[in-house]
N, C-alpha and C positions, 0 to 999 in steps of 0.2 A: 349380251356377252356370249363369246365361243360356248357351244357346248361342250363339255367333254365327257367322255363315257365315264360309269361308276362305277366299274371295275377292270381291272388287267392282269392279265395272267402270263408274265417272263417267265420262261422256265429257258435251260441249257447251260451248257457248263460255260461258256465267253461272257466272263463277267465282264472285263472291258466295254466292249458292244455293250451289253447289258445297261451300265451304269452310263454310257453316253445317255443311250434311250432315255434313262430315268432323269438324265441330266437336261434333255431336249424338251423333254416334255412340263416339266417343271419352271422351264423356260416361257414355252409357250401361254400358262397358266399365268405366272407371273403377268406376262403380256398383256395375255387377255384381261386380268382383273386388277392392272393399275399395279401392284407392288408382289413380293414373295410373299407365297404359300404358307400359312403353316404349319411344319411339317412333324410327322411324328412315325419314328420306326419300331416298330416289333416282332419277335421272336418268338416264335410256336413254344419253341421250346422254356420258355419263361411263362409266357399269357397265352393266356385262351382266346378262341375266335367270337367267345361272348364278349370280353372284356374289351375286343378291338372294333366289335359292333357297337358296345357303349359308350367309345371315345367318337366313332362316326356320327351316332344317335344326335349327342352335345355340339349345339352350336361353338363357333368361334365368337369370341368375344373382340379378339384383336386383329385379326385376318376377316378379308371375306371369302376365303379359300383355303380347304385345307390338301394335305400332300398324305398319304398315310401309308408308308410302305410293309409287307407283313414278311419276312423270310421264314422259311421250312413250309411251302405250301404243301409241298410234297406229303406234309403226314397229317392233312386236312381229309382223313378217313373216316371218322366214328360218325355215325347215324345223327347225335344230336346235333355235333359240331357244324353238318351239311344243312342238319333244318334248321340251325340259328345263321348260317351264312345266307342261306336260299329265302326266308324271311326277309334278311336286310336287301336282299338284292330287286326285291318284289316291291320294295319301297325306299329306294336308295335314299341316302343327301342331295340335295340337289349343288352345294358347296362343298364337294370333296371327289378324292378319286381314292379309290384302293388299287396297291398293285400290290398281287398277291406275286412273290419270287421264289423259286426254284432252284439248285444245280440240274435237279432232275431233267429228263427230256419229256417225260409224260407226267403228269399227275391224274392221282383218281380219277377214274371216267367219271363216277356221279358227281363229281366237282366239275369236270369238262364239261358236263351237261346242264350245270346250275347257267353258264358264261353263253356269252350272245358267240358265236361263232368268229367274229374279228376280233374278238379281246385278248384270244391266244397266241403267242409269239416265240418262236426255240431260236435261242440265239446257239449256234452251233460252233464247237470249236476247230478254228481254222484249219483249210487243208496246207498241204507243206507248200504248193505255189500260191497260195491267197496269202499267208504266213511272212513269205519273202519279198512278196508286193505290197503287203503291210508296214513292212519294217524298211523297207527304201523310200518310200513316198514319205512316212512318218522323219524318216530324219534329213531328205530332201527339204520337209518343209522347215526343218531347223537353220538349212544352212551346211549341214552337214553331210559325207558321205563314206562310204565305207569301200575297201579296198575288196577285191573278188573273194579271196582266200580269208581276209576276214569274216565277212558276210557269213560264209557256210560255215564256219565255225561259232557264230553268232547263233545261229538257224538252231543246229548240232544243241548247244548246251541251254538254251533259253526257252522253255515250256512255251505251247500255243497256245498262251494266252494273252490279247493286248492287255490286259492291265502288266501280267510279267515283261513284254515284249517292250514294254512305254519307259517303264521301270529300270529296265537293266539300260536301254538304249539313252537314257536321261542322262547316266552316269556317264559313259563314253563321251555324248555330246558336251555334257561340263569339262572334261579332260581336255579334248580337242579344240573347241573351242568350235563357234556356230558356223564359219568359214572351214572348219579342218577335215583330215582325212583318217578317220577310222582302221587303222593295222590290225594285224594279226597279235602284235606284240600288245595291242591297246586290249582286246579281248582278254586275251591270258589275263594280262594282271589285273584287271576292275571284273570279270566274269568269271574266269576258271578258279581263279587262286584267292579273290576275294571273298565265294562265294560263303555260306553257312555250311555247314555239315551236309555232306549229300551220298548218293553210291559213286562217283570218282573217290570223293575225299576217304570214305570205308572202305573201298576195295585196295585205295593206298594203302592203306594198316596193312590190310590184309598181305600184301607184296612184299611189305615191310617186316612182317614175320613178327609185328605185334598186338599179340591177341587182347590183351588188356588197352591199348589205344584204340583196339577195333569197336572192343563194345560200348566206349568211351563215346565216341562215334554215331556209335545208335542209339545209346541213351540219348545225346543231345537230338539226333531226329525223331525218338519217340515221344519228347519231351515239345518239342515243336510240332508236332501231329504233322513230322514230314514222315511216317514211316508206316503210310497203309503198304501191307507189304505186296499185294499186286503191282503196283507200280514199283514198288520199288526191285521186286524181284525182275519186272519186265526191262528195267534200268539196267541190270546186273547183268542178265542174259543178254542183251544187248553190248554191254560192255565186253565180256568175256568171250563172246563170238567174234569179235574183232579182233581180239587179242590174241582169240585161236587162228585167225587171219592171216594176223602178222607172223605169226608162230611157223605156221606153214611155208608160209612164203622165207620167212630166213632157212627153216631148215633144208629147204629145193633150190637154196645159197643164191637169191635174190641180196642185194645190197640192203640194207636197212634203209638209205634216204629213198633207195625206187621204191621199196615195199610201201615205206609210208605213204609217196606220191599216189601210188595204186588204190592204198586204200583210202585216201583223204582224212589220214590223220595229220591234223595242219598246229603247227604251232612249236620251239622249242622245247618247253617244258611240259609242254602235253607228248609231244617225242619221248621223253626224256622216260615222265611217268611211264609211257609203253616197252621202252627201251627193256626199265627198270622190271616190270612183268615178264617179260618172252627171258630175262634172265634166271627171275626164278623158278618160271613154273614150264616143265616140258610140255609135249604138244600132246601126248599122255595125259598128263595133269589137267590141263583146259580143256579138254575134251571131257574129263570127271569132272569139271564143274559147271559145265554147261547140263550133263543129264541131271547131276544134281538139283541144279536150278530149276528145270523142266518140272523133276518131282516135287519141289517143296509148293511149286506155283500151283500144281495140280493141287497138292494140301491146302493152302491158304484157298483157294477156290471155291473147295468142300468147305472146307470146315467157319469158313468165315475170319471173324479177327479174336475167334477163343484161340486162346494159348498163343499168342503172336508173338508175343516177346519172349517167351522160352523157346519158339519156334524158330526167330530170327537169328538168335541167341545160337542156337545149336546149328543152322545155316552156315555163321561165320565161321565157327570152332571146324567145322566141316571143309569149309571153303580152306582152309586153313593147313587142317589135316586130316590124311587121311584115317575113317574110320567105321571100317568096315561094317560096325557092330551097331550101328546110329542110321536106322532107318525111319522115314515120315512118313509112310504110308502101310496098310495092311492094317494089322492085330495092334501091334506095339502102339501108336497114335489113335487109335478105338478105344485102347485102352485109359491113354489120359484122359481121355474126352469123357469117357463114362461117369 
């Protein structure tokens, strides 16, 4: 029978990749030993690395191979936790495989150093041209294809991740059908406007001049655990510096359809939404919301995810209005913290 190692350590944020790997290999198992694995997943954060060595320990009764995946390797730190892992690795299963998983990119070195040196693997999240070669091959081999102007608007709204890239492109591919052609029109409405709560969907409140739909907003992304606020602040400054873009460019009495062509903001109603911003808010205004942003990023930073939602919280109402007297940084923020 194939041998196979009796441990693996995936670590990086491309869970996609990730789960192929764990999908190929489970295959090849299967292969090798006549029928499927069987399999057993666990969480640091529930069991202990004893409890997943006592599942190893135990024969299979009904399998002659077992699959046994462990996620949060990353907090595979405390001294015993290492001598009961480095134990079982001194005397593995000879019918099983552990793959210890990650988002992290590094885990503990004295963990790194329990593991044979090939067992380690960072699946890394995509760069923006591996991203776009991803995403045209993937739906090439559907059948399907995307229009230019759609494409980059796809790129634009859909996180680097294939499992989100598979995900969202699934859904257009269903619309069009396995023969059809991907628009700009087809993104808008299954990706920009179907999506869940996000910083488009909040910073519309916010344009909207309602602050009670805004927090509305972030309650359902805190409640999702869409709303570590790094990313999301880095969403926002993103957003908002485009907008100061566009802002610029209308007021040095550029046309609005050139401005938009300039800045590759593609779509009707994603127009529409920006339209709707450079109406409200002057080029003054965007301008205070971008240092804003900068400082509260710097906050979230430091101080981590204490007081996040009072923090976000005060963000929006800020993003919102002016207020001079509501500052995130210095004495005042030291002082909640304490």
């Amino acid at each position: 029978m194939t041998k196979f190692p009796a441990v693996l350590l995936f670590l990086g944020p491309e869970e996609g990749q990730k789960n192929e790997e764990i999908d190929a290999l489970r295959g090849r198992v299967a292969q090798a030993t006549g029928g499927p694995p069987e399999e057993h997943k666990f969480y640091l954060t529930e069991v202990s690395i004893g409890d997943v060595v006592d599942r190893l320990r135990n024969g299979s009764l009904f399998s002659a191979f077992r699959f046994v995946r462990v996620y949060g390797a990353e907090t595979l730190k405390k001294k015993d936790d290492l001598a009961t892992l480095a134990d079982y690795l001194a005397a593995p299963a000879g019918d099983a495989i552990l793959v210890l998983v990650s988002e992290e990119t590094r885990a503990d070195a004295r963990l790194e150093k329990l593991l044979p040196a090939d067992s380690r693997k960072v699946f890394w999240e995509l760069f923006e041209n591996q991203k776009r070669g991803w995403v045209v091959s993937y739906v090439r081999k559907q059948g399907a294809s995307f229009d230019a102007d759609a494409l980059d608007l796809f790129l634009e709204l859909v996180e680097s991740n294939t499992n989100e890239l598979r995900a969202e492109a699934d859904k257009l591919i269903v619309f069009v059908g396995r023969s059809g052609t991907i628009t700009i029109d087809d993104v808008e409405t299954f990706i920009f406007h179907s999506r869940d709560e996000n910083v488009f969907t909040l910073y519309k409140r916010v344009v909207d001049d309602d602050f009670a739909a805004a927090l509305e907003v972030l309650a359902t992304m805190i409640s999702s655990d869409d709303a570590d606020p790094v990313p999301l602040i880095s969403g926002l400054v993103y957003h908002v510096r485009r907008l100061l873009s566009l802002r610029a460019l209308l007021d040095g009495r550029t046309p609005f359809d050139a401005a938009c062509t300039r800045l590759g903001i593609r779509g009707k109603r994603i127009q529409a939404d920006f339209r709707a911003g450079t109406d409200r808010f002057s080029r003054s205004e965007l301008e205070r919301q971008v240092y804003l942003l900068i400082e509260y990023d710097a906050a979230f930073r430091e101080y981590g995810a204490r007081l996040s939602r009072i923090l976000l919280e005060t963000l929006v109402y800020q993003l919102m209005f002016r207020s001079d007297g509501i500052h995130v940084g210095g004495s005042r923020l030291d002082s909640l913290i304490a």
